[in-house]
C-alpha positions, 0 to 999 in steps of 0.5 A: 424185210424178206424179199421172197416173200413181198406180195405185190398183188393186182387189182384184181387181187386187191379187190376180191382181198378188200371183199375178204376183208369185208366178210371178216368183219361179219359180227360173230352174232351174225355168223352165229346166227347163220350157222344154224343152218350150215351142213352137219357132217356123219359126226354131227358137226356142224360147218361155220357159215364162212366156211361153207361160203369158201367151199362155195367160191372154191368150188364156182370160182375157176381162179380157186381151182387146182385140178385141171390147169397147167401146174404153173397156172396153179402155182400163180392162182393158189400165191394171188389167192393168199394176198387176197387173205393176208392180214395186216400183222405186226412187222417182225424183229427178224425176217431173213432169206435163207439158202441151205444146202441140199441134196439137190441144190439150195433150198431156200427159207426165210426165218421170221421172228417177231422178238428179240430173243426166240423161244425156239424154232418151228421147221414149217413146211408149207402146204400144196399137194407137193405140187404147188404152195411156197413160202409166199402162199403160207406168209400170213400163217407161219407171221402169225404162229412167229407172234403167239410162240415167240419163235423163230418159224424156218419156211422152207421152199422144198422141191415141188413135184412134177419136175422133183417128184418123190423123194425130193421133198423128203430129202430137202426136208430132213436136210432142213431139219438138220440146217436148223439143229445147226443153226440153233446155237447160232440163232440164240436156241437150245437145241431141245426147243426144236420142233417139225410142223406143217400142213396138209402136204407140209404135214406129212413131210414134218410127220416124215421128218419126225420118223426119219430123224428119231436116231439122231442126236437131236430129235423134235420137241413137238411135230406139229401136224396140221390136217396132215396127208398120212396115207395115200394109198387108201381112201377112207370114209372122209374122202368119200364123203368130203369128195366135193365142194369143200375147197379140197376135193377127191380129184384133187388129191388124185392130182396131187397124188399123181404128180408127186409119186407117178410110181404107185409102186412107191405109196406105199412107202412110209416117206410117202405114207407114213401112217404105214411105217411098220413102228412109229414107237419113240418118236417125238410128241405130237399134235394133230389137229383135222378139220371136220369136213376135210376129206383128209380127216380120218387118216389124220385121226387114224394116224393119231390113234397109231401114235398114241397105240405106239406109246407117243403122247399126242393130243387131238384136235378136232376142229369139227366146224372147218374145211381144209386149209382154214389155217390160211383163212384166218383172215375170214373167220373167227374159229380159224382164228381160234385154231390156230391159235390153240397151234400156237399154244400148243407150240410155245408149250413145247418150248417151255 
């Protein structure tokens, strides 16, 4: 049992998850039912009943706000709101604490695998606007993916900004990409069934990792970008129109952007950016999958198109009816569910 990653949650916290749980047990027909009505976004999609109550709660809820707030209040709110989302998931053959070593010190991990044998090894970081987000917040997502794939999921606690702004998640990030390379033959994977993902600020790094690695010996099977930050340096029509009320709002990637690269001088910079690299030709395969009402989704989409333009095999999901960070709301919602399972698919597909 990893023990960075136990949960021992309030009262609070156990009651507003029984109420979550509660709400995850709505009938589809229900949800169906009520989503007639939900907001239809510029592309016609429309947005699933739960989701919209999400936003609702995010955006009522002082608890579920990030802007605005001491960083390390942030931190403590974001980890007590994943218990309240946790399901109950099958134990793990293997769940171990890790420390690897980086370039500015140990980096700690956890390794989750749910079998015996593992089908390969998904390098996952987390995400939190590089500012807040752990292994702890993103427990309940990378269990499931350990159970669909078959593999061995490495969460990596990289440095958080504003004490380690930019380059530290970069750097913490390739070094645990190549802890993991190393560690393959050891854990019982080929070396060719490694893949790079994460989600939101996780996802840039993974996109960042796949373009800082494409010379080496060993390079990604699959990066896996999960409603990836691509380009910080422009607000395309998404983040106007997704600004509030949706869970991620406009003012809390200016937040988030603010603390990890106080420079601007720096956006612009690929490992920051890395929709903005000048060539993004042999790079590993990708899947990218955005959300419909995600201020963050049109440079996902952008980044996908470069890909594809760059001779990359990529395939796009667009899940239309879903906000940001609906990956750790499997909990609450049937087509979260149904997300995260086709990443999962996607991923075991890769290792085969």
């Amino acid at each position: 049992m990893s023990q960075a990653t136990a949960m021992s949650p309030s009262l609070p916290t156990r009651v507003r998850r029984a109420l979550m749980r509660s709400a995850g047990r709505i009938p589809p027909v229900v949800l169906r039912f009520a989503g007639q009505w939900g907001r239809v976004n510029a592309d016609g999609d429309r947005l699933s009943p739960e989701m919209a109550l999400t936003g609702l709660i995010a955006d009522k809820v002082p608890a579920f706000e990030i802007a605005g707030k001491p960083v390390s209040q942030a931190r403590a709110d974001l980890t007590a709101n994943a218990a309240t989302l946790a399901e109950d998931l099958p134990a793990m053959a293997v769940e171990e604490d890790l420390l690897i070593d980086g370039p500015g010190g140990p980096i700690p991990a956890t390794r989750y695998r749910a079998r015996v044998r593992s089908a390969g090894i998904l390098v996952f970081f987390h995400g939190g606007g590089f500012v807040v987000g752990d292994r702890v917040s993103h427990d309940n997502l990378v269990r499931r993916l350990a159970l669909s794939t078959g593999a061995d999921i490495l969460s990596v606690d990289y440095r958080l900004a504003p004490e380690h702004p930019f380059p530290a998640a970069v750097d913490d990030a390739v070094a645990a990409w190549r802890f993991a390379v190393e560690k393959a033959p050891q854990w019982g994977v080929a070396t060719e069934r490694i893949a790079v993902g994460g989600d939101s600020a996780g996802g840039n790094l993974a996109a960042v990792v796949a373009q800082q690695v494409r010379d080496d010996a060993i390079t990604p099977c699959l990066q896996m970008l999960i409603y990836p930050v691509v380009d910080v340096t422009t607000k395309r029509a998404s983040r106007r129109e997704f600004a509030e009320g949706l869970y991620l709002t406009d003012e809390h990637m200016d937040w988030f952007t603010d603390h990890y690269v106080p420079d601007a001088t720096q956006r612009s910079d690929p490992r920051v950016s890395p929709l903005l690299a000048d060539d993004l030709s042999g790079l590993a395969p990708a899947y990218v999958i955005v959300a419909g009402f995600d201020p963050l989704r049109d440079e996902g989409i952008a980044y996908a198109d470069r890909l594809k333009q760059a001779g990359v095999p990529v395939t796009l999901d667009r899940a239309g009816n879903l906000i940001h960070a609906f990956a750790n709301m499997t909990l609450i919602s049937p087509d979260a569910r149904a997300a995260v399972e086709r990443i999962g698919a996607a991923l075991a597909y890769a290792f085969r």
